[in-house]
N, C-alpha and C positions, 0 to 999 in steps of 0.2 A: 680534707676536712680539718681544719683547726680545732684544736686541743678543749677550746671552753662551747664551739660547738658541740664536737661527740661527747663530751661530757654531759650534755643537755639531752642527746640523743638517748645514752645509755640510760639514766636515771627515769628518762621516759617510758623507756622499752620494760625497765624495769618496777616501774611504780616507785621506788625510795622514795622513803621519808615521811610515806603514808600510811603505813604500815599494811597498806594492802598492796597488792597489784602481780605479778608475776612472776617466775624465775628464770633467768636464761640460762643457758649456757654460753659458756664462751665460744662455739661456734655463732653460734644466732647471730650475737653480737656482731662476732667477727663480718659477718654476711652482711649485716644488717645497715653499718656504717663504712665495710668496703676495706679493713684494715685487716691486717696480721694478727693471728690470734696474739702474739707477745706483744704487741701494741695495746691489746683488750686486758690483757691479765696485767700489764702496768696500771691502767686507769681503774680496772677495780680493785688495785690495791690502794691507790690514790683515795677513789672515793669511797671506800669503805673508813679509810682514818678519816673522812670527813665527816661520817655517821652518814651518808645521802645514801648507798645500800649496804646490803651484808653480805658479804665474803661467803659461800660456798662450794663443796668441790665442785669444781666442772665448768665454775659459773657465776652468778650473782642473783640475790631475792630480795623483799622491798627488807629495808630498817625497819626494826621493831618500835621504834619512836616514833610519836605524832610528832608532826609539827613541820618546817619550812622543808617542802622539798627538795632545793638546789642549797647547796653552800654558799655562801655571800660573796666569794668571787666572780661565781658563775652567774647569779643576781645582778650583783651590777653592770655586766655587760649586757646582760637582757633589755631589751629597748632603750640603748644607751640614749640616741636621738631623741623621742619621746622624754627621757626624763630630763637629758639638758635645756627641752622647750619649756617641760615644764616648771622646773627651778626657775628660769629668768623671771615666766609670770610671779612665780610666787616670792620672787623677790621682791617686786616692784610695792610687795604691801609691805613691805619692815621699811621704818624709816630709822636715819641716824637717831639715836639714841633710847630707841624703844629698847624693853626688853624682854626677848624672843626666847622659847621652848624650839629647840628642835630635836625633833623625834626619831628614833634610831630606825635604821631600812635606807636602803641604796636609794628612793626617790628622796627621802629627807638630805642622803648623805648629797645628793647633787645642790640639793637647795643652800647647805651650808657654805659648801663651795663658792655660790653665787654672794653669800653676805661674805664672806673674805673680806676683812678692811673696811664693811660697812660704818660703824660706828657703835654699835649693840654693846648687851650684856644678854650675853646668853647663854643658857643652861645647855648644854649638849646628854642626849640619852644614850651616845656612843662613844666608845673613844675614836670612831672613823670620825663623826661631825664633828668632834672638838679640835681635831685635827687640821684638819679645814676650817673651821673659822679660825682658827689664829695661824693661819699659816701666811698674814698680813698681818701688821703692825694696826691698830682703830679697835678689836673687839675687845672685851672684859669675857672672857670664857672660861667658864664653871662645870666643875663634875659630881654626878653627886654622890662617889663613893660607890663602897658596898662591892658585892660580887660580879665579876664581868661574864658573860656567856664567850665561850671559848670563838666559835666562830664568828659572830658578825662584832664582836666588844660593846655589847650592851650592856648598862645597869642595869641591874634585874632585882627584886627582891625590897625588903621595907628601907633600905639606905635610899633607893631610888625614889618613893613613893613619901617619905618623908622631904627627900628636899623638896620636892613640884611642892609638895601640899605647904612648904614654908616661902614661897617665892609667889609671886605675883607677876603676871603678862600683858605687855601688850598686844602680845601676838604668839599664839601658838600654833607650829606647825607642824602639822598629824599626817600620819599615812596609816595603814590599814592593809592586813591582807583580804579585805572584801569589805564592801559596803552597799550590799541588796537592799534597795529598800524597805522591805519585808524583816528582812533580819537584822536590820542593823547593822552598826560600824562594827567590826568584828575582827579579832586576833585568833593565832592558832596558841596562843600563852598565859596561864591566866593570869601571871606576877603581870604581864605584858598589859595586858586589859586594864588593871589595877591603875597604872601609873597612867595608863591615858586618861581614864575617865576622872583622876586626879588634875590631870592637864584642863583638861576642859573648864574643870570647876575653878582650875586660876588663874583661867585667862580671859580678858577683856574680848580679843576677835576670837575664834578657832579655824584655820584655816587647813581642811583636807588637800593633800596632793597625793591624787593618784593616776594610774593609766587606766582608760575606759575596760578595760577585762577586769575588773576588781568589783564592776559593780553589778557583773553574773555574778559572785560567786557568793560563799558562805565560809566562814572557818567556828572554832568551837566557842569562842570567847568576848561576849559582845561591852562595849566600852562606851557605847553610845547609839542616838539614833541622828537620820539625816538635822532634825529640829535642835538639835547640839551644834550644827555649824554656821557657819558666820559665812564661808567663802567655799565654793568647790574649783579647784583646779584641775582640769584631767582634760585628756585629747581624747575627742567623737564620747561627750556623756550622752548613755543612751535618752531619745527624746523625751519617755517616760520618766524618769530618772530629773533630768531637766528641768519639768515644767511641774514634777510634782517638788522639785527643792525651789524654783521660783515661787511655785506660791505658797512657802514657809518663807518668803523674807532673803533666802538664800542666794548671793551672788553667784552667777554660775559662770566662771571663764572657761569657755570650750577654746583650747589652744590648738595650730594648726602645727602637724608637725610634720617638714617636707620631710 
């Protein structure tokens, strides 16, 4: 089992990050993924400095903090395929010279990748996407300050929420940890919410990129509803889902992803 699998396994077994779920001990574990207990007591050392669980004798229990389950490394290898299908689509809506928001999360960070040398002037809400659009020579790339979140290099906070709200978009590109119909486009952050629904209001298109499991769920902090978007992007959007964003006007690209 590779190293950002059982990492995915453990945190599973263990609920982190939600501050609910279970305790193991490190045999369970050990059982559970097929490894050597000194194998298990590495990775809950690993994941415990990553906030994903907490350290206790014997074992591991969820974090005491709401918020992103897995750590951003282990994120972006989760439906790696899925989010490279879906960055191409949502590339093909930036044209040279527009000026694009893109949104901090490992689907946004793929999409940035795809504008590489586009042509753009774009606002990045990570230091991963800023990274990736100018890692070609063509973009004008911009940060807007302020405090970074240790793990994934988010702006967070009124530095963030003041640039979007001083810039103007041709195109913004949003992700979401869930977008239920019912509930809304939704964050697990509220600084996080803040800045999105600042996005929305300054941008010309708004264009969501997500993978079809985001629109079961829910998180605490809602930024918008389906009628806030311009574009949906995501692979198998449930049919409901679909045809209740079709008739709001909503572009619906269902991407396939071998």
């Amino acid at each position: 089992m590779q190293r950002s699998e059982r990492h995915r396994v453990i945190i599973r077994a263990v609920g982190g990050g939600s501050g609910v779920g279970t305790t193991r001990t490190i045999a369970e574990l050990a059982e559970l993924t097929g490894l050597s207990p000194v194998t298990i007591r590495r990775d809950l050392t690993e994941l415990a400095a990553q906030g994903a669980v907490r350290r206790v004798r014997g074992g591991a229990a969820p974090a005491p903090t709401r918020g992103t389950p897995y750590p951003f490394g282990l994120r972006e290898t989760e439906d790696a395929d899925a989010k490279h299908a879906l960055a191409r689509e949502a590339a093909t809506l930036v044209r040279p010279g527009d000026s694009v928001l893109v949104d901090n999360g490992t689907t946004a960070l793929a999409v940035a990748r795809e504008l590489a040398g586009v042509g753009v002037t774009a606002l990045a809400l990570s230091l991963h996407a800023a990274a990736a659009l100018a890692s070609k020579p063509g973009n004008q790339v911009v940060v807007p300050g302020g405090t970074l979140r240790t793990d994934d290099l988010t702006f967070a906070g009124a530095a963030a929420l003041e640039a979007v709200r001083g810039m103007r978009f041709d195109v913004a590109i949003l992700g979401a940890c869930a977008a239920d119909p019912d509930s809304g486009l939704t964050v697990a952050e509220w600084d996080d919410a803040q800045v999105k629904r600042a996005a929305i209001a300054a941008a010309q298109r708004v264009v969501l990129v997500a993978t079809a499991d985001k629109f079961a769920r829910t998180a605490a902090y809602r930024f918008g509803t389906l009628a806030d978007l311009d574009v949906v992007v995501s692979t198998g959007v449930p049919v409901t889902v679909a045809h209740e964003a079709r008739e709001l006007g909503i572009d619906v690209r269902d991407v396939p992803c071998a």
